[in-house]
N, C-alpha and C positions, 0 to 999 in steps of 0.2 A: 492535414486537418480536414475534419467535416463536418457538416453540420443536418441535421436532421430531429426527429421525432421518435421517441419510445415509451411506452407502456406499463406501467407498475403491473405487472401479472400476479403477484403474490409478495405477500408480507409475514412474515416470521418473529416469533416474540423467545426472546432469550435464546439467540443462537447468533452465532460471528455473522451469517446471513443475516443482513438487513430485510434486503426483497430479490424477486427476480423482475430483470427488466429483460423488456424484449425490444429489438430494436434490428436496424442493419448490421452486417456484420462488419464495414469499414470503421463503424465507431464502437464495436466492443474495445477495452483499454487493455493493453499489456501489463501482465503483473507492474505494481509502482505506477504507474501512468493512471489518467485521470481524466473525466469528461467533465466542464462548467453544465449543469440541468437548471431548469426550474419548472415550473409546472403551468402550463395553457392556463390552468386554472385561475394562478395567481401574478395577473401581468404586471402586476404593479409589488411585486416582491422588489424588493431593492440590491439584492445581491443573488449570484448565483450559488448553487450548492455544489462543492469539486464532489463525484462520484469516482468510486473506487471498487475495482473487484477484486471480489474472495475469489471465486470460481467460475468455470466455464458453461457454459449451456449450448445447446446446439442454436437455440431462436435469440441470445441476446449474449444475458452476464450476470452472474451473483452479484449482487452490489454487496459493498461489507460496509457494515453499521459504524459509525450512526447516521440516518436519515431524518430528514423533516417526521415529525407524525404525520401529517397532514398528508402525505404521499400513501393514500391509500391506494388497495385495486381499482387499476381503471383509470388512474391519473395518469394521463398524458402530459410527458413534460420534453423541451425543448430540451438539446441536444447540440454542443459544439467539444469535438477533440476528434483522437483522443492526445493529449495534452503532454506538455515534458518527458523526459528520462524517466524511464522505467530501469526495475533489475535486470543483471545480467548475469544469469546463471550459466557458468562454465560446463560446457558439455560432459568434463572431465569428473564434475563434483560430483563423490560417491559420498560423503559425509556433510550433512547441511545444517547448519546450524541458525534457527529463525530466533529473534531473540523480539520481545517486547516490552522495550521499556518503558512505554506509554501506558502501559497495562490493558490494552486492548490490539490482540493479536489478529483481527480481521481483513487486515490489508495484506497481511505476508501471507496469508492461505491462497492466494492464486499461484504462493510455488509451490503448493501440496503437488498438485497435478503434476508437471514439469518435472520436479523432482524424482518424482516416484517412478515415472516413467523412463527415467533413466538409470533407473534402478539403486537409489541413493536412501540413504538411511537417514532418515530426520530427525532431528530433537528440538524440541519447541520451548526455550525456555522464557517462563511467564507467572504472571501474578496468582493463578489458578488455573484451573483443567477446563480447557473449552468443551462444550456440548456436540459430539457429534465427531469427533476424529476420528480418521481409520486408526485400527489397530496398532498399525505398522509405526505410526508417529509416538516418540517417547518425550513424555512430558517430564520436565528437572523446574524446580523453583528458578528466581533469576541470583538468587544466591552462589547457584551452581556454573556461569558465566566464565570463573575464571581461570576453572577446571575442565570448562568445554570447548573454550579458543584455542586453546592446543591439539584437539581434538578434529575439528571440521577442516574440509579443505574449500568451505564458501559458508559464509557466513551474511544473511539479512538481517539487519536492524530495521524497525519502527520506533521511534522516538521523537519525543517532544524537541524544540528547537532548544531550550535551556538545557538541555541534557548531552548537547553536544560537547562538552568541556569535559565530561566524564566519563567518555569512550574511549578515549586516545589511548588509555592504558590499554588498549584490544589493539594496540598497531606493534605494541610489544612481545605480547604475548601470543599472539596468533602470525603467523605467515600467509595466512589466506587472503585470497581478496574480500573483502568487506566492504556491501552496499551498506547503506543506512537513505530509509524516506525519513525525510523528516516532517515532524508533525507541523505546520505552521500552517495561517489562515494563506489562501490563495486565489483570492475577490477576481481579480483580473484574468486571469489564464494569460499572461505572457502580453498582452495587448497595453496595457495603461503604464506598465513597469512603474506603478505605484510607490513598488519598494517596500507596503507591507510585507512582504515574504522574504528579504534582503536578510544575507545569514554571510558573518563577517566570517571571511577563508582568509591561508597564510597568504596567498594572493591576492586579497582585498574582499571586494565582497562580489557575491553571488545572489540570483533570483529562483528560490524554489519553484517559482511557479513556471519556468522554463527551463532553465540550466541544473534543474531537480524535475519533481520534487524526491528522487534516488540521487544522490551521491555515491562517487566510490569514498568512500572515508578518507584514503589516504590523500587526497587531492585536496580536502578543504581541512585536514587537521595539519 
């Protein structure tokens, strides 16, 4: 883990890009993985903000939305990660399937890249058609789910933390490995073990904000 300072370099309005931050590159975050920020500006903020990339940059990371407003260009913000379990994309995975049932797909687009480069065919199944996809990515409603877990041989979730109980049926139907981040507040970064982030597994319970906030599905259903 490290800690340091980075740059709000540009802000983006209606796009899975939040902003670009620039920074060292020990604290850019692994798809899934997460940096606590807050802003020089504002010391007396009471919590920090977990950041998350969409995509890569050569000076930093796309962060994926949603950010403070307040983090305009120029705001310099403090910097500690980068933080828990990111995905694990199988070298092998020719067929990927990113699913969002959060209804905001901006956290799984750092395996656009990854993916692609390994010459694997994507399909993004989601609430609506994001701004700005390469071509190559095929968008299906999340209706289409259950016809598509048979299909990938790796599959990403983004989802909210209540939403975990109505996965399981993808442990049936699909044979692939299946991450899922899950959506939940993550105030501490792994430090206070507060427990707001505590997500009860058949094993007992787990802390998203370290032992996440990627799961493999099959380990905590």
């Amino acid at each position: 883990m490290w800690t340091g300072t980075g740059r709000i370099d540009e802000t983006y309005i209606d796009n899975e890009r939040a902003a670009r931050i620039l920074c060292d590159t020990p604290l850019v975050p692994a798809p899934g993985q997460y940096l606590l920020a807050y802003a020089l500006s504002e010391p007396d903020s009471p919590l920090a903000v977990p950041v998350f990339r969409a995509a890569s940059h050569p000076r930093g990371f796309y962060a994926a939305k949603p950010l403070p407003v307040a983090w305009t260009p120029g705001t310099i913000l403090s910097l500690r990660g980068p933080l828990g379990h990111g995905f694990h994309l199988p070298a092998s995975a020719r067929r990927v399937a990113l699913v969002a049932l959060g209804g905001n797909p901006a956290r799984l687009f750092a395996l656009l890249e990854p993916s692609l480069n390994q010459k694997a065919e994507i399909t993004l199944l989601a609430e609506s058609t994001p701004v700005g996809l390469p071509p190559a990515i095929e968008v299906l409603p999340l209706t289409a789910l259950a016809e598509t877990a048979p299909w990938a041989d790796y599959m990403a979730i983004d989802a909210p933390r209540a939403a975990l109980p109505n996965v399981q049926s993808l442990l049936a139907s699909s044979g692939c490995p299946i991450d899922i981040l899950v959506e939940t507040p993550l105030p501490c970064g792994g430090i206070a073990e507060c427990g707001v982030c505590a997500i009860t597994c058949r094993n007992g319970v787990m802390l998203a904000c370290k032992d996440g906030p990627v799961f493999n599905l099959k380990a905590i259903l």
